[in-house]
PyMOL commands that place a pseudoatom at each C-alpha (Angstrom):
pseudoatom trace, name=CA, resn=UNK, resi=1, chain=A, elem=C, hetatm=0, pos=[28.830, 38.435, -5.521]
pseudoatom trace, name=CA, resn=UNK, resi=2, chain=A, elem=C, hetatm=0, pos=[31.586, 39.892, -7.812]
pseudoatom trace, name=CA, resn=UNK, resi=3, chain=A, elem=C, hetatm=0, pos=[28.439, 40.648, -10.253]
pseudoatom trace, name=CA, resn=UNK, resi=4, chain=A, elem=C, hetatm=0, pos=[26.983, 42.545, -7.879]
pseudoatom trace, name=CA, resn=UNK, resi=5, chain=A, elem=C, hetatm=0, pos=[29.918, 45.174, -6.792]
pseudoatom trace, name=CA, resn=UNK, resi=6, chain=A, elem=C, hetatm=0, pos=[29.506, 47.392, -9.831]
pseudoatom trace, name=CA, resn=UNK, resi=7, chain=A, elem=C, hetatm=0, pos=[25.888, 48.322, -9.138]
pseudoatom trace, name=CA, resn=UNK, resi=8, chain=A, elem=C, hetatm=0, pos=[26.694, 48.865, -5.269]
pseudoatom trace, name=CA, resn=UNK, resi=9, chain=A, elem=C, hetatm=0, pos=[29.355, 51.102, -6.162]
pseudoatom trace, name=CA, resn=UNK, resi=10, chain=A, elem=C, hetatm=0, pos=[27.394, 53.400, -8.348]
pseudoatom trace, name=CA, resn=UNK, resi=11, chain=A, elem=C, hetatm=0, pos=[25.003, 53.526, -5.559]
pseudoatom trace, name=CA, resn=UNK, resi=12, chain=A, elem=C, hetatm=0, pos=[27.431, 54.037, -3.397]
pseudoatom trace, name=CA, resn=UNK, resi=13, chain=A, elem=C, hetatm=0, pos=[28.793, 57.042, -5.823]
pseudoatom trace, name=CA, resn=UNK, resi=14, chain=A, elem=C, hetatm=0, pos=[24.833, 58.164, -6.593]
pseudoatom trace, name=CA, resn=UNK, resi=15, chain=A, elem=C, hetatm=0, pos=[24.437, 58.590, -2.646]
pseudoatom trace, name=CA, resn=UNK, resi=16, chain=A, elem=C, hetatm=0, pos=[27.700, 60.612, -1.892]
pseudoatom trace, name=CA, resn=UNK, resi=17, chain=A, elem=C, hetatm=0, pos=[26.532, 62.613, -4.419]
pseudoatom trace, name=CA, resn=UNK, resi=18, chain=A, elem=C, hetatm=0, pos=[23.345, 63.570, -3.280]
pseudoatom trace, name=CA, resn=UNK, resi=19, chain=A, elem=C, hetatm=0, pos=[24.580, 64.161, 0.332]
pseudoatom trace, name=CA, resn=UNK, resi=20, chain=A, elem=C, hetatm=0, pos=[27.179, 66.989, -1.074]
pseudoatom trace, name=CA, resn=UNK, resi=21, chain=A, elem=C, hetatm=0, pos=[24.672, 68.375, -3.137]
pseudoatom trace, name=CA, resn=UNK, resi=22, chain=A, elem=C, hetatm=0, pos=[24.901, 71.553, -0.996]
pseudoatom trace, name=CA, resn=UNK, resi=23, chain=A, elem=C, hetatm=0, pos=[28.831, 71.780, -1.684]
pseudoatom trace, name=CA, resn=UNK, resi=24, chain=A, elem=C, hetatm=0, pos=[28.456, 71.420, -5.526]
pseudoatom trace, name=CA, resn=UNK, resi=25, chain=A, elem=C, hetatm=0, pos=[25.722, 74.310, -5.533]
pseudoatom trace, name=CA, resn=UNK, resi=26, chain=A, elem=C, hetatm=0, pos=[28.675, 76.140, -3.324]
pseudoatom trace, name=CA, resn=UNK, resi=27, chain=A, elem=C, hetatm=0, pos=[31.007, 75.281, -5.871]
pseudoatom trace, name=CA, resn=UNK, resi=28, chain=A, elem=C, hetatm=0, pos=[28.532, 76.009, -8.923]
pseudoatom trace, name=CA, resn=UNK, resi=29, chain=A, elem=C, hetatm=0, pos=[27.418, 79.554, -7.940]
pseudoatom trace, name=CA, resn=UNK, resi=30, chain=A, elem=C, hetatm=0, pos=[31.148, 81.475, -8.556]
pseudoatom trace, name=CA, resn=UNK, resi=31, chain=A, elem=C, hetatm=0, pos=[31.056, 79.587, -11.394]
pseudoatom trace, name=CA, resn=UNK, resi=32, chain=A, elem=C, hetatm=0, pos=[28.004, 80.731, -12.670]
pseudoatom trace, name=CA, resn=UNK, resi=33, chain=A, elem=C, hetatm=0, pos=[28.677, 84.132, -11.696]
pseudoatom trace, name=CA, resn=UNK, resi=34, chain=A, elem=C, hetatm=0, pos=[32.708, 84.175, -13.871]
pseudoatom trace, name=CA, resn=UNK, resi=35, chain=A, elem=C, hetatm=0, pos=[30.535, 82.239, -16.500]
pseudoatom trace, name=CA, resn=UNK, resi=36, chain=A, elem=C, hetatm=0, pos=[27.542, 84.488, -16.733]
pseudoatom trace, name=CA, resn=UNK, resi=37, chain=A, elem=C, hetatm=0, pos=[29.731, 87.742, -16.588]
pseudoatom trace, name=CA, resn=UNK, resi=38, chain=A, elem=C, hetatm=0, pos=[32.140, 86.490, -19.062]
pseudoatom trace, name=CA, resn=UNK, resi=39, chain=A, elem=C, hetatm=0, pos=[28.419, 85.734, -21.759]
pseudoatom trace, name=CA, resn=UNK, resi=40, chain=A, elem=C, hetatm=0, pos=[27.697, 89.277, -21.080]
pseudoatom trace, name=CA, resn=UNK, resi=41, chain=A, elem=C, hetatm=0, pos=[31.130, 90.544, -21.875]
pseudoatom trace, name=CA, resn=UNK, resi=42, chain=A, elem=C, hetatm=0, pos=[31.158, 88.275, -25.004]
pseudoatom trace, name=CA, resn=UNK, resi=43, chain=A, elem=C, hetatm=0, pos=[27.530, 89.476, -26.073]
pseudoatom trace, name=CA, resn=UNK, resi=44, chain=A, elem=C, hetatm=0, pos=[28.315, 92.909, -25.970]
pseudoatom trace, name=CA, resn=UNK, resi=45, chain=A, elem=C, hetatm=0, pos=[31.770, 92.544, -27.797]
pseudoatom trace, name=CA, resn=UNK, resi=46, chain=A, elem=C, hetatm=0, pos=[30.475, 91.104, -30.802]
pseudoatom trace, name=CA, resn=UNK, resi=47, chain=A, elem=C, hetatm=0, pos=[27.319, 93.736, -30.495]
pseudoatom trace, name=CA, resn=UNK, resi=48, chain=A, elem=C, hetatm=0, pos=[29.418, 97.128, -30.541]
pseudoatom trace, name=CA, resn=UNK, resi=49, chain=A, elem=C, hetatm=0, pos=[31.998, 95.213, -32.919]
pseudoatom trace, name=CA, resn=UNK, resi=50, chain=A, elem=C, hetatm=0, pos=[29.192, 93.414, -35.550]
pseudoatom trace, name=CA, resn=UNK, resi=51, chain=A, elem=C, hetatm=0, pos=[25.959, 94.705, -35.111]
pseudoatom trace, name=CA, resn=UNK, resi=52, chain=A, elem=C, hetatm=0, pos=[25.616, 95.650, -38.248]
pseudoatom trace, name=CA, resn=UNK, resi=53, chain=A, elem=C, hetatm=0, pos=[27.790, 93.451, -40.589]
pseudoatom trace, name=CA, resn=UNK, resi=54, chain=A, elem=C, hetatm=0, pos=[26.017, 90.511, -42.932]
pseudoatom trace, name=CA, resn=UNK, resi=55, chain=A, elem=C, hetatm=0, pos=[25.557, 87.122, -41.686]
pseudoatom trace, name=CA, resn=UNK, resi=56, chain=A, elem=C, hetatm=0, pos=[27.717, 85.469, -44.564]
pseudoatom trace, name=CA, resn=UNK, resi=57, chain=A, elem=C, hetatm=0, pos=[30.398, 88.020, -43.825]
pseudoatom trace, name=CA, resn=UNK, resi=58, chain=A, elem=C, hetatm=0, pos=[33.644, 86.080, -42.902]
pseudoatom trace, name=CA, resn=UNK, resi=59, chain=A, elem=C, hetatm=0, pos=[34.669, 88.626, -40.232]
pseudoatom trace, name=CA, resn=UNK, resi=60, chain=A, elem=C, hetatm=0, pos=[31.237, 88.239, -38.020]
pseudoatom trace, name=CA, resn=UNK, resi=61, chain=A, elem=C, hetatm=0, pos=[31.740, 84.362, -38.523]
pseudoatom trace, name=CA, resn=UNK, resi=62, chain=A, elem=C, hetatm=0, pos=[34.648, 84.419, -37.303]
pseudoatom trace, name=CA, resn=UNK, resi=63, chain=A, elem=C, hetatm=0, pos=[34.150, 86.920, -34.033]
pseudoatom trace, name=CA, resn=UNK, resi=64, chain=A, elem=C, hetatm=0, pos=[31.396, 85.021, -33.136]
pseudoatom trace, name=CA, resn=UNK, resi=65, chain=A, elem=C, hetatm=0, pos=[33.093, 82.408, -33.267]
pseudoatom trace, name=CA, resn=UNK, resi=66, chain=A, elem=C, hetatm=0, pos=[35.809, 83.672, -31.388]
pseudoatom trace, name=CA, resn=UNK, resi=67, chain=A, elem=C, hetatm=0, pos=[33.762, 85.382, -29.014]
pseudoatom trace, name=CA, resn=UNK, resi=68, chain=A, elem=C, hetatm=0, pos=[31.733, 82.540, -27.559]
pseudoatom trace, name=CA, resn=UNK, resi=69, chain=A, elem=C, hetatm=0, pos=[34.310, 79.675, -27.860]
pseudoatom trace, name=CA, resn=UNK, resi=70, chain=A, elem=C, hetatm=0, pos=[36.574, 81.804, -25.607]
pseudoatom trace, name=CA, resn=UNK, resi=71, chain=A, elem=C, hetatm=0, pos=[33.871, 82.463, -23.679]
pseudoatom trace, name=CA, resn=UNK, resi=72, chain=A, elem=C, hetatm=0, pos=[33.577, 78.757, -23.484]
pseudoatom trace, name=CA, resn=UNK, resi=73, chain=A, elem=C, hetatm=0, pos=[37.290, 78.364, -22.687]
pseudoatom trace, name=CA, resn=UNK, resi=74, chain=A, elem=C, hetatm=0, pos=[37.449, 81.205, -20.009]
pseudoatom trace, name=CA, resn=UNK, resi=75, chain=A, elem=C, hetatm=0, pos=[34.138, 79.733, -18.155]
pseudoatom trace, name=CA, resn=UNK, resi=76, chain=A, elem=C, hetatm=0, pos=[35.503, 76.075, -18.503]
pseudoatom trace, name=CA, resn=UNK, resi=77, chain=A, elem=C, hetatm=0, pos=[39.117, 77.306, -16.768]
pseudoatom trace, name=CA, resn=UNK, resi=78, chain=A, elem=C, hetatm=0, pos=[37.135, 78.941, -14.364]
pseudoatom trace, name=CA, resn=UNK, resi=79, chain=A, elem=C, hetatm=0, pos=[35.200, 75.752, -13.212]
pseudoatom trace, name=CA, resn=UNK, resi=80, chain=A, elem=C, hetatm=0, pos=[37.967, 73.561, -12.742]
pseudoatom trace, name=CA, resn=UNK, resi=81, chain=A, elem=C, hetatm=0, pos=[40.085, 76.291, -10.750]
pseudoatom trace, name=CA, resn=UNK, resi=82, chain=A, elem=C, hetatm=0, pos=[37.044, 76.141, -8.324]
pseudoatom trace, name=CA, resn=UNK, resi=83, chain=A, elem=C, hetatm=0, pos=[36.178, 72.178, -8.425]
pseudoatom trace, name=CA, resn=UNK, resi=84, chain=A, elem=C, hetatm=0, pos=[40.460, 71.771, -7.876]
pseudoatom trace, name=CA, resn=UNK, resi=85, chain=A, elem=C, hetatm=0, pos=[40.537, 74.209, -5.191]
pseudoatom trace, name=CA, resn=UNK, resi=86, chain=A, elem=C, hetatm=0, pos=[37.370, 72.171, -3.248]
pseudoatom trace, name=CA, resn=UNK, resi=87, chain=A, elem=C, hetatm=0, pos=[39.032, 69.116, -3.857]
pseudoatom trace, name=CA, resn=UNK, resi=88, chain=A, elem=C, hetatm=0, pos=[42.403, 70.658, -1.976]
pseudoatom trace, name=CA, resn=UNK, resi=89, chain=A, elem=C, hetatm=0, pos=[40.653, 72.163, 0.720]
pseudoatom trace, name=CA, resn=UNK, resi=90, chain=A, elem=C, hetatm=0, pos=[38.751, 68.673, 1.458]
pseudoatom trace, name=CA, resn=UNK, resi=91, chain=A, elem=C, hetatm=0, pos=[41.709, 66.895, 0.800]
pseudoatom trace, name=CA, resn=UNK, resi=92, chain=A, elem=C, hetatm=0, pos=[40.180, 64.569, -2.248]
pseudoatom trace, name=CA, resn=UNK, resi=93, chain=A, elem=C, hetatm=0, pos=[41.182, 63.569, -5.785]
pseudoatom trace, name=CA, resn=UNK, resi=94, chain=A, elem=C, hetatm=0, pos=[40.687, 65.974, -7.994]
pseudoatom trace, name=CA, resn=UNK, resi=95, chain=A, elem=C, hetatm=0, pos=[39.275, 63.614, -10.615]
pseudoatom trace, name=CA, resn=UNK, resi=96, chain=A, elem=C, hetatm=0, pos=[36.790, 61.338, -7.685]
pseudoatom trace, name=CA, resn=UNK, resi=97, chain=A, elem=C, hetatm=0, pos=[34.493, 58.995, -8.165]
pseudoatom trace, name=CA, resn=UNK, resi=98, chain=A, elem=C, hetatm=0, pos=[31.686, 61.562, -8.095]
pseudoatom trace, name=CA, resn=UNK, resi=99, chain=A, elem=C, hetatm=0, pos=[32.940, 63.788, -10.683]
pseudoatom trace, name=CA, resn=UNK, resi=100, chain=A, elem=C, hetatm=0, pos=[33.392, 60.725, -13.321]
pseudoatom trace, name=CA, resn=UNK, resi=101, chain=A, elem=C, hetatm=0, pos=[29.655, 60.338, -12.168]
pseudoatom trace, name=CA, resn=UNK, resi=102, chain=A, elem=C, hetatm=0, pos=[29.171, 63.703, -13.351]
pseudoatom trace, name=CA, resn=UNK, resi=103, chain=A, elem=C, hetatm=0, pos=[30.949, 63.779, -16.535]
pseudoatom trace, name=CA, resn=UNK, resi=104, chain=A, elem=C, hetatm=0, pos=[29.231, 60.383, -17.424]
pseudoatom trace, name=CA, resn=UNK, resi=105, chain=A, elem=C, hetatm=0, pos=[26.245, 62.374, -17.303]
pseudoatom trace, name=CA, resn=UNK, resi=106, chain=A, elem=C, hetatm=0, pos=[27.457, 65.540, -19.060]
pseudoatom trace, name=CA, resn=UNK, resi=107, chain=A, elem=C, hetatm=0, pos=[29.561, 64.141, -22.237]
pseudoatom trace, name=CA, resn=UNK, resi=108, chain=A, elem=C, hetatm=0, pos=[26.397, 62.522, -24.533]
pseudoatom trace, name=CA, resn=UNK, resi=109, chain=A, elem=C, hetatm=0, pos=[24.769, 66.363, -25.211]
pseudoatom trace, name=CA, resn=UNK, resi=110, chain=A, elem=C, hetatm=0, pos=[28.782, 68.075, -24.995]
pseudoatom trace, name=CA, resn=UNK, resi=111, chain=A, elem=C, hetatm=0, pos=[29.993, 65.909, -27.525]
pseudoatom trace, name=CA, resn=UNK, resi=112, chain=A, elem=C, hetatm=0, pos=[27.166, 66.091, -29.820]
pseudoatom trace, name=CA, resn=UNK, resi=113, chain=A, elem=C, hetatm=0, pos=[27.581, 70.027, -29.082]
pseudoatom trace, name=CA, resn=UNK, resi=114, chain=A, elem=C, hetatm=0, pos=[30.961, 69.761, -30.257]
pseudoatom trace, name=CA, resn=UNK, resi=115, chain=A, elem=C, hetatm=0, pos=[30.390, 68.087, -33.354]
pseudoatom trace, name=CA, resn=UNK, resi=116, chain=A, elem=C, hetatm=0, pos=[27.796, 70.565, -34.396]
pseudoatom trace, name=CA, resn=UNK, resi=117, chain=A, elem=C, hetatm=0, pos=[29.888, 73.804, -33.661]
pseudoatom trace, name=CA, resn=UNK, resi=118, chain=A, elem=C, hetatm=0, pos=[32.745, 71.783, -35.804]
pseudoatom trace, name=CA, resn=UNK, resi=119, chain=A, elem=C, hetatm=0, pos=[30.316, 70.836, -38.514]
pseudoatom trace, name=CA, resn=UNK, resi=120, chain=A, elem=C, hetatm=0, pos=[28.750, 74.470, -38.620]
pseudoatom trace, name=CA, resn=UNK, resi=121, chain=A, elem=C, hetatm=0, pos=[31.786, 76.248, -37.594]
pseudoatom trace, name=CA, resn=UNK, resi=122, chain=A, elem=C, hetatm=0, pos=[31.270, 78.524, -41.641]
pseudoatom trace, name=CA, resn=UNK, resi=123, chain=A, elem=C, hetatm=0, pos=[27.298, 78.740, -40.563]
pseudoatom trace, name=CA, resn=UNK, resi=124, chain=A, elem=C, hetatm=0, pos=[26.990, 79.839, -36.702]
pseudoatom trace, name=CA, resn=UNK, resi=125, chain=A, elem=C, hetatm=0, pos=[23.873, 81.423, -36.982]
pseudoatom trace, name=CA, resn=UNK, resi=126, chain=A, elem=C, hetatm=0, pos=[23.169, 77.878, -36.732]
pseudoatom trace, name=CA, resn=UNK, resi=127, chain=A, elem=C, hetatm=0, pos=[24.555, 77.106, -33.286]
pseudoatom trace, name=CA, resn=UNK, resi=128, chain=A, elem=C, hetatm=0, pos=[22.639, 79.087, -30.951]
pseudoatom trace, name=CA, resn=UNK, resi=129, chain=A, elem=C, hetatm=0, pos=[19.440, 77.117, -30.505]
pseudoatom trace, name=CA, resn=UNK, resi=130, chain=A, elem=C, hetatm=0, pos=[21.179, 73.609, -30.565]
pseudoatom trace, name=CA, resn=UNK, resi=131, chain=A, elem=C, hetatm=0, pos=[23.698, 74.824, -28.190]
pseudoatom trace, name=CA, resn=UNK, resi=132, chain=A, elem=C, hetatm=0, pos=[21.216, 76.135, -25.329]
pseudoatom trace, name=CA, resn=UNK, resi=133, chain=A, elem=C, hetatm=0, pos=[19.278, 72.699, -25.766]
pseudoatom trace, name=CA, resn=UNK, resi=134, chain=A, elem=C, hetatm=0, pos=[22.629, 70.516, -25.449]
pseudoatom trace, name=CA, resn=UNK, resi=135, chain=A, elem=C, hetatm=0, pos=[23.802, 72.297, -22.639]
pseudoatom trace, name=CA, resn=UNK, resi=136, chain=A, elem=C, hetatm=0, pos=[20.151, 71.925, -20.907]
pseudoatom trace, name=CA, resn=UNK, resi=137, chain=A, elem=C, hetatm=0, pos=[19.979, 68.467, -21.569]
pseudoatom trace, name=CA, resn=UNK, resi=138, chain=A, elem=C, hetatm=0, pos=[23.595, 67.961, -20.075]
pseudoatom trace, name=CA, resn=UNK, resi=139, chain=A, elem=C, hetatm=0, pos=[22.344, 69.986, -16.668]
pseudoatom trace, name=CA, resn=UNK, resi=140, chain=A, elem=C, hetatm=0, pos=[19.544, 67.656, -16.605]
pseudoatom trace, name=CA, resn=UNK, resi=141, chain=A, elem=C, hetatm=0, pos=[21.290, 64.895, -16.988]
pseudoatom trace, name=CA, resn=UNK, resi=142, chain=A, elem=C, hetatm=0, pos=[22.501, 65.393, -13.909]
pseudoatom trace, name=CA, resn=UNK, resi=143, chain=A, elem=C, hetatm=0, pos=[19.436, 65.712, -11.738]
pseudoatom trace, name=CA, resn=UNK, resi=144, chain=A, elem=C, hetatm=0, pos=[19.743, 62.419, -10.092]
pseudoatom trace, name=CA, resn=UNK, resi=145, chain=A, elem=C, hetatm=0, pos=[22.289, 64.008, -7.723]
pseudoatom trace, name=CA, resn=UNK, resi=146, chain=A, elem=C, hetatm=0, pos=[22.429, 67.501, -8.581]
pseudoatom trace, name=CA, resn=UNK, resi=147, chain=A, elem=C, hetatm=0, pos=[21.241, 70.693, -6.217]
pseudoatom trace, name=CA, resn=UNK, resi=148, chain=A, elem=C, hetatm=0, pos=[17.220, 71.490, -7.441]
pseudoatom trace, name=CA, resn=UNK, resi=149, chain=A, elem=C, hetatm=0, pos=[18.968, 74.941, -8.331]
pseudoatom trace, name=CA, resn=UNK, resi=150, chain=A, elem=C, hetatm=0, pos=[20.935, 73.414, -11.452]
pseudoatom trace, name=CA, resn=UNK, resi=151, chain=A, elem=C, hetatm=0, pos=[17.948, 70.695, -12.273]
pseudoatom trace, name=CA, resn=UNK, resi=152, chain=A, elem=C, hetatm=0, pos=[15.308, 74.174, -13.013]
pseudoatom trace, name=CA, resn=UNK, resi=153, chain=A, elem=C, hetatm=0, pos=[18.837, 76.072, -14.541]
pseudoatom trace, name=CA, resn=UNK, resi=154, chain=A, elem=C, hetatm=0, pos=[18.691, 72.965, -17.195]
pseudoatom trace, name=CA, resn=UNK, resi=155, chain=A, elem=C, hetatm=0, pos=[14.959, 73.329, -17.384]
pseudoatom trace, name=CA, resn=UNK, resi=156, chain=A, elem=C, hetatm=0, pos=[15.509, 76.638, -18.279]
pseudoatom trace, name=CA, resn=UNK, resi=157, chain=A, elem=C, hetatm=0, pos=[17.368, 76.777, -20.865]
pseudoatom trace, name=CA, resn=UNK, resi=158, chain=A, elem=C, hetatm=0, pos=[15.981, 73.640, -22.578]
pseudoatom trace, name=CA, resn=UNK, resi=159, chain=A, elem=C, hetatm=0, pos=[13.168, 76.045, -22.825]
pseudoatom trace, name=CA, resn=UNK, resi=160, chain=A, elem=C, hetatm=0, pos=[14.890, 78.791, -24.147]
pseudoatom trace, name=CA, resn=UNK, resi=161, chain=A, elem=C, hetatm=0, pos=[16.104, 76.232, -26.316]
pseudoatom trace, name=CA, resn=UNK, resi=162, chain=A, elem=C, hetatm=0, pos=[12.757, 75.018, -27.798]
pseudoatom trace, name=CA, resn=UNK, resi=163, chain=A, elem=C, hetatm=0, pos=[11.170, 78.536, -27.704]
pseudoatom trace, name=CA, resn=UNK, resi=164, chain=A, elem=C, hetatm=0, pos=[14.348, 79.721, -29.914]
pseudoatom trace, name=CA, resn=UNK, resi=165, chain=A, elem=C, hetatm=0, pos=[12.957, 76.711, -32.759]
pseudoatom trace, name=CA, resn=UNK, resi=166, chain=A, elem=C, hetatm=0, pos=[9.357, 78.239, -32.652]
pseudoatom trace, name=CA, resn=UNK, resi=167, chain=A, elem=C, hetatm=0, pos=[10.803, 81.412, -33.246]
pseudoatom trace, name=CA, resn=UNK, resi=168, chain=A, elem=C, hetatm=0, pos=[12.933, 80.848, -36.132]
pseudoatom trace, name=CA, resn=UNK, resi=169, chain=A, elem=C, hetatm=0, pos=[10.050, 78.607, -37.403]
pseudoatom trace, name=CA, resn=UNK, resi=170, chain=A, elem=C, hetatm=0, pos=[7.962, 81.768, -37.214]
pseudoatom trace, name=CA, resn=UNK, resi=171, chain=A, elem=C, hetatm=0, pos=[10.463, 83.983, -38.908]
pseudoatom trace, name=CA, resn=UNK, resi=172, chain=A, elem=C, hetatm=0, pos=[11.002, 86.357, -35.974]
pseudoatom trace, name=CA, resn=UNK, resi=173, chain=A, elem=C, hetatm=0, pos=[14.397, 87.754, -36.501]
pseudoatom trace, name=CA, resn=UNK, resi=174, chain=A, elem=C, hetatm=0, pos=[15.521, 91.591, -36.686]
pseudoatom trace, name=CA, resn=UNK, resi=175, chain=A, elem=C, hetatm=0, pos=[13.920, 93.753, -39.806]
pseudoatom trace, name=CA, resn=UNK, resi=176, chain=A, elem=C, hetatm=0, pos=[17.175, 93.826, -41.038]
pseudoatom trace, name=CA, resn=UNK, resi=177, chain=A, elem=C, hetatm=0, pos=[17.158, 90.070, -41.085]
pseudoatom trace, name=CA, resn=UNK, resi=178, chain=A, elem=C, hetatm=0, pos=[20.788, 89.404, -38.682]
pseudoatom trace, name=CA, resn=UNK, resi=179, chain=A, elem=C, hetatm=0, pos=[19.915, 86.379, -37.222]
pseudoatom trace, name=CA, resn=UNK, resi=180, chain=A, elem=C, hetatm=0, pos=[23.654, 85.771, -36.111]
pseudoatom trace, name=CA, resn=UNK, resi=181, chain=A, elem=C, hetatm=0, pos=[23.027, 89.080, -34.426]
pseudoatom trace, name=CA, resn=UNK, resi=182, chain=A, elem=C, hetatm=0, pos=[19.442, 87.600, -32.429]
pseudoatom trace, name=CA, resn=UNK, resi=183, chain=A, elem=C, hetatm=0, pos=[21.475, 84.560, -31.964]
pseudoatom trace, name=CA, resn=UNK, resi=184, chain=A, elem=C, hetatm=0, pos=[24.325, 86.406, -30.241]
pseudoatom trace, name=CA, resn=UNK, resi=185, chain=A, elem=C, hetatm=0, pos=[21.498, 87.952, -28.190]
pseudoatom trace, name=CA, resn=UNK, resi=186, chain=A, elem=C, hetatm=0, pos=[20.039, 85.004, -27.353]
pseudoatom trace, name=CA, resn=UNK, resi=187, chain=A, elem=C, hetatm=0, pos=[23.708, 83.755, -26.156]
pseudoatom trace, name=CA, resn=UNK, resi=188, chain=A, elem=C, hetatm=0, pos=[23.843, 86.813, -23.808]
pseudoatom trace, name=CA, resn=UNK, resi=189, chain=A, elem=C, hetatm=0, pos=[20.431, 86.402, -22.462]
pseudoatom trace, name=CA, resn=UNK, resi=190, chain=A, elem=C, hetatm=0, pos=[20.738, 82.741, -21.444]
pseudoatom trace, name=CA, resn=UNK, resi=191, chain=A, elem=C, hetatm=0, pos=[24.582, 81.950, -20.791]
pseudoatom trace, name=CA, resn=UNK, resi=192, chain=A, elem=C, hetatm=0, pos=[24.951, 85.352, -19.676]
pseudoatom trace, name=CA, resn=UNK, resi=193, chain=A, elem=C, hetatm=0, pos=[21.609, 86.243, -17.859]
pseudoatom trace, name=CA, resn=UNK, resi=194, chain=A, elem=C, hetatm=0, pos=[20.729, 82.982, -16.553]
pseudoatom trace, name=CA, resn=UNK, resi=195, chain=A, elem=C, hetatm=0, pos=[23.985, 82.265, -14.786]
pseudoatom trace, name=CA, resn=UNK, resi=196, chain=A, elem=C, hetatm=0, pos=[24.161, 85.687, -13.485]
pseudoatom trace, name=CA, resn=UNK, resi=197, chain=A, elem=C, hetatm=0, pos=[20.467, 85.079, -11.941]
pseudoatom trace, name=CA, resn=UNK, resi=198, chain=A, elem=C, hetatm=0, pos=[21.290, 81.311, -11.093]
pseudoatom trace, name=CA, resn=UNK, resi=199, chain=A, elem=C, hetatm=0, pos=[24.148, 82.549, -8.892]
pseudoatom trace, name=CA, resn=UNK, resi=200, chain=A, elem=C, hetatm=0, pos=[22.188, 85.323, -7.372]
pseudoatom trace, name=CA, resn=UNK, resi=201, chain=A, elem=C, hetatm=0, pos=[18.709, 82.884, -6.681]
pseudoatom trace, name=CA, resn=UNK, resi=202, chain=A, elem=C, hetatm=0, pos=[21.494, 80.155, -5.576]
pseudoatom trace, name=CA, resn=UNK, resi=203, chain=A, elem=C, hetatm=0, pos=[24.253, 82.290, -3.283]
pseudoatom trace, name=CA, resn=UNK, resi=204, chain=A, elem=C, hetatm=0, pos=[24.543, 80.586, 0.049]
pseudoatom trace, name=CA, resn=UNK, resi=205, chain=A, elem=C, hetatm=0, pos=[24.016, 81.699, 2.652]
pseudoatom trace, name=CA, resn=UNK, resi=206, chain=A, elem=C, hetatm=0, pos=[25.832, 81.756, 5.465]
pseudoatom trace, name=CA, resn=UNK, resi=207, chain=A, elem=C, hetatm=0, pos=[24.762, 79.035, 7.437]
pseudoatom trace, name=CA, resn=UNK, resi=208, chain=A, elem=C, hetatm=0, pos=[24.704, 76.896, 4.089]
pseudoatom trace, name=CA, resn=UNK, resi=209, chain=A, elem=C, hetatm=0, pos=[28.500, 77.767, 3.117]
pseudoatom trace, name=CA, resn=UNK, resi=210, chain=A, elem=C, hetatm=0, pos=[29.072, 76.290, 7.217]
pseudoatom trace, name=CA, resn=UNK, resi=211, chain=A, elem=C, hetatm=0, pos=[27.543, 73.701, 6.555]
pseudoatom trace, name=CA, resn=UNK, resi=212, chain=A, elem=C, hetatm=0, pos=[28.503, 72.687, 3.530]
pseudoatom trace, name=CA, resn=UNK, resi=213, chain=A, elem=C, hetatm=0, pos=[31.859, 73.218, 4.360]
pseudoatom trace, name=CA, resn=UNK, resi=214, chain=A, elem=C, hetatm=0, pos=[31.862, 70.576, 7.576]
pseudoatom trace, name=CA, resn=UNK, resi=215, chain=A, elem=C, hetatm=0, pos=[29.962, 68.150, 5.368]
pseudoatom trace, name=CA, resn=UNK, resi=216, chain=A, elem=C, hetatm=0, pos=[31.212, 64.689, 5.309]
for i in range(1, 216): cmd.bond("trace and resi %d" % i, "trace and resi %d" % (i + 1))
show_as sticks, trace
zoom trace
């Protein structure tokens, strides 16, 4: 019997999951929206600031840098402000069984993600590409008891992802030949653009923020 309570309780955890699906998507759209706003405000700094400066240079490497791991920083704060104010308002652990679910599913691709941006951290023009893959692999990782919404927001940027390899493979970069410039692009368009559309496409509505607010 004993052997068998581990696997009831991650079913148990799997189906809570799935029946507040509609409260994380609540949850995930602000976030989407600070975390999409804050890629386009990062994009654009290092655009107007480097736009023209080498690759190798050690003052693009480092605003890059500095750009998108404060974007990370700023977007990460931002989440947990919203998951910690749910968990008030419902009047549950902040750290439940459901969100060590989550993170169970989301560590394998961050941590690998982590090592690569501290591996490449003199190279970023590197980071880009493995970065949107990681981070679409994580979302997907998820999809056992994630809103559909977040599931095709992994999908797309795993594509983004793999389309970025075919294009480097294909040598289609700038004339000028500033790939940490298209990779800073790329950054805006997906972790700035596709949060900004995932929140629009995913904003609930009215009756959907009722109900997910009297949901068990």
């Amino acid at each position: 019997m004993a052997a068998t309570n581990p696997a009831e309780e991650h079913l148990r955890v799997i189906r809570s999951l799935m029946e507040k699906a509609t409260i994380y998507r609540a949850i995930s759209v602000p976030t989407a929206l600070v975390g999409g706003c804050v890629g386009i405000v990062a994009a654009a700094i290092f655009h107007f600031q480097c736009g023209k400066t080498r690759d190798d240079s050690t003052p693009a490497v480092h605003l890059f840098l500095a750009c998108w791991l404060g974007a990370l920083v700023i977007a990460g704060a931002g989440n947990i402000y919203f998951l910690r104010a749910d968990a008030r308002r419902r009047g549950e652990k902040f750290v439940s069984a459901g969100m060590r679910a989550a993170l169970r599913a989301l560590w394998p691709s961050y941590l690998v993600a982590a090592m690569l941006t501290f591996a490449w951290r003199t190279a970023p023009l590197l980071l880009p590409i493995p970065w949107m893959i990681l981070y679409g692999l994580g979302l997907l990782g998820t999809q056992h008891f994630a809103p559909r919404s977040i599931v095709y927001l992994g999908w797309a940027f795993l594509a983004a992802g793999l389309l970025g390899l075919v294009g480097l493979q294909k040598g289609l970069v700038y004339s000028d030949g500033s790939l940490l410039c298209v990779g800073n692009l790329a950054m805006g368009l997906t972790f700035g653009g596709f949060h900004l559309i995932y929140a629009v496409c995913a904003w609930p509505r009215k009756s959907g923020v009722a109900d997910a607010a009297n949901a068990p």
